[in-house]
Each structure stands twice: as C-alpha cells, then as structure tokens.
C-alpha positions in Angstrom: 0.0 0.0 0.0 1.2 3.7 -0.2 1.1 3.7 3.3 3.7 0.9 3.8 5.7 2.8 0.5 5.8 5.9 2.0 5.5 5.6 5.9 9.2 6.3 6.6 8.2 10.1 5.1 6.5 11.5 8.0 5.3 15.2 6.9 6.1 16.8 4.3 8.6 18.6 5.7 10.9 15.8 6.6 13.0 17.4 3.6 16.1 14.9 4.6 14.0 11.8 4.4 12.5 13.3 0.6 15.8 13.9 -0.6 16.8 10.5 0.1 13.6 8.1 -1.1 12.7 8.1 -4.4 9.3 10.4 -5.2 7.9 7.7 -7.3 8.5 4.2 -5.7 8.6 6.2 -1.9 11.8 3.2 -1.7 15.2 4.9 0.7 16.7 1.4 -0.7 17.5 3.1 -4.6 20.7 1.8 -6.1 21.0 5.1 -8.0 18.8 8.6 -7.1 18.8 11.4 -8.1 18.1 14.3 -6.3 16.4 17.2 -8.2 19.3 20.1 -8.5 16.9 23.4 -8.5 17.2 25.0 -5.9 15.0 24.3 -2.5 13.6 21.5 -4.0 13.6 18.4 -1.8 12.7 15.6 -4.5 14.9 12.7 -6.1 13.8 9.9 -8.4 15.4 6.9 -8.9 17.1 5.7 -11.5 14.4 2.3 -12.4 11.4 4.7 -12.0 12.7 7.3 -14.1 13.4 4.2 -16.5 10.3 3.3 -16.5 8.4 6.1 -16.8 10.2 8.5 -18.6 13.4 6.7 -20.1 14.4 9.7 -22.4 15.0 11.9 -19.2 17.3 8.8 -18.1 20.0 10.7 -20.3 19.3 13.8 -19.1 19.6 12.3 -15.2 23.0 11.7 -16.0 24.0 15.3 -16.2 23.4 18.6 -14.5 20.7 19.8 -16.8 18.1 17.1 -15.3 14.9 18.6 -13.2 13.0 16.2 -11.6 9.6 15.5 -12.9 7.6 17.8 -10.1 10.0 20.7 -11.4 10.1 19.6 -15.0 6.7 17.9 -15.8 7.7 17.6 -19.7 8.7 14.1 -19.6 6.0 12.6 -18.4 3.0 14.3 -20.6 3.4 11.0 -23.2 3.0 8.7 -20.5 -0.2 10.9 -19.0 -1.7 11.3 -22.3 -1.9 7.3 -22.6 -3.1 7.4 -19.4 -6.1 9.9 -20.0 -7.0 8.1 -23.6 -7.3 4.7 -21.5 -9.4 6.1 -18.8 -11.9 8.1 -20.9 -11.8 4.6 -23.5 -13.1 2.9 -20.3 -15.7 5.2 -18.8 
C-alpha cells in the first residue's frame, strides 16, 4: 500500500527523508537517485522509475541539466496522455 511505501516520510517537511527516497517508488533502498538540482527543491527519483516512466529523461539524469519530474513535468506528458486516452476509452 502507499502507506507501507511511503511511511518512513512522515510530513512533508521531513526534507532529509525526501531527498533521500525516491518520489515515485517512496523506496530509501534506490541503487541510483537522483536528487532534483533546482534550488529548495527536496525531491529525487530513482534511477528504475525514471526508466520506467520516462526513459528519455534517463539521459538527461546523467547530467546537470536534469529537473526532476515535479520541477520539470515535460517528460511525463506522453505517459499521461496514454493514461487519460485509456481512462476516458473505459468510462
């Protein structure tokens, strides 16, 4: 459950424990995260979610021009718009 995922964040302003779980999987176990590099924001991904969900920004993770996907929402508009077309296809 997202409970069990992400019960080691207590509030939301437990920036430490954010910069060290992933955003997406809420795991503190990553192999490889990456923290977001703007500027007071707390975030980091890891390196199988961003993989997953947006694999072109896996290059990008790799160098200093990455934002993470709550600073830089670009990468992930493909996988919403299959998202929305499968929910409205369904309703």
């Amino acid at each position: 459950t997202c409970y069990d995922k992400f019960r080691h964040l207590k509030t939301s302003l437990d920036v430490e424990a954010w910069k060290k779980s992933c955003l997406m999987c809420g795991s503190n176990s990553c192999q490889t995260l990456f923290p977001c590099p703007v500027k007071n924001c707390p975030y980091s991904f890891c390196r199988n979610c961003i993989k997953r969900n947006a694999q072109s920004a896996l290059i990008l993770a790799d160098t200093k021009k990455w934002k993470c996907f709550v600073c830089m929402t670009n990468p992930l508009w493909e996988a919403r718009g299959v998202c929305a077309t499968l929910i409205s296809a369904s309703t």
